[in-house]
C-alpha positions in Angstrom: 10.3 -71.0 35.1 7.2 -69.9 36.7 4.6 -69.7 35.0 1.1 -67.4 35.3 -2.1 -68.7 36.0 -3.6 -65.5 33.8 -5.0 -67.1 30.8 -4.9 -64.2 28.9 -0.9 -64.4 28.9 -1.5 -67.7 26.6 -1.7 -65.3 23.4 2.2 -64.6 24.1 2.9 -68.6 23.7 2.0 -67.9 19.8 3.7 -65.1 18.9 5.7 -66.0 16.0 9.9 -65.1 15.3 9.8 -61.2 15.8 12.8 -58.5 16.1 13.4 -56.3 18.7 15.6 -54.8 16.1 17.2 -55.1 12.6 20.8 -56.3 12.3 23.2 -53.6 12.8 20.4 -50.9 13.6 20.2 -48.9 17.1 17.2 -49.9 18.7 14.2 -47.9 17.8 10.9 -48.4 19.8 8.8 -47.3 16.1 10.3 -50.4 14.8 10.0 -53.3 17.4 8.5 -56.4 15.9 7.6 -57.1 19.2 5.7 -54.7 20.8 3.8 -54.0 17.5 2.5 -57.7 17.6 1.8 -57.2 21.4 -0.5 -53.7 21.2 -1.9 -55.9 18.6 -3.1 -58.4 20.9 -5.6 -56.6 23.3 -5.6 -59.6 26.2 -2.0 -58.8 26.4 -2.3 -54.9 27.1 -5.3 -55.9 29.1 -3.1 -58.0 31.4 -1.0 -54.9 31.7 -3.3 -52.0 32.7 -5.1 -54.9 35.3 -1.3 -55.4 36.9 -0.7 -51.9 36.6 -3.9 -51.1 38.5 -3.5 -54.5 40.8 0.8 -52.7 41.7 -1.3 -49.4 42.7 0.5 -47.5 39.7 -2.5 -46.8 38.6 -6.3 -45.6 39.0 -9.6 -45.3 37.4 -11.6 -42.5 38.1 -15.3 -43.5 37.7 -16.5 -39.7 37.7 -14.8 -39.0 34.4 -13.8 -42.5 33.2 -10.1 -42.4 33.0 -7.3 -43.5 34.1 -4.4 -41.8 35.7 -1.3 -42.7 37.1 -1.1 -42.0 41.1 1.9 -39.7 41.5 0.4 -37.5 38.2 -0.2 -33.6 38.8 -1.4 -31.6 36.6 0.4 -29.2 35.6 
């Protein structure tokens, strides 16, 4: 397995046993052990938004300080 050299992934190697779902439940995204414990962990989303950004998905806009995704046109 390869592994990152981004040491903010390291949070991950701690996350303790977590369900994507219950037992004989349909997946719902409101109740995913999962990604509740990694919004809870900002390095994680942090590591996101920089690959996001790195992939050209996305962009900051210094003049208004946001971020936007590059194929997004307001409506």
């Amino acid at each position: 397995m390869a592994k990152s050299k981004d040491k903010r992934l390291t949070a991950a190697k701690y996350m303790p046993p977590l369900r994507k779902r219950q037992p004989d439940e349909e997946y719902d995204i409101r109740k995913d052990e999962v990604l509740k414990w990694v919004i809870s962990r900002p390095e994680l989303v942090n590591v996101l938004v920089s690959k996001l950004k790195d992939w050209g998905y996305i962009r900051y806009d210094l003049g208004t300080h946001t971020w936007q995704g590059v194929d997004y046109e307001a409506d």
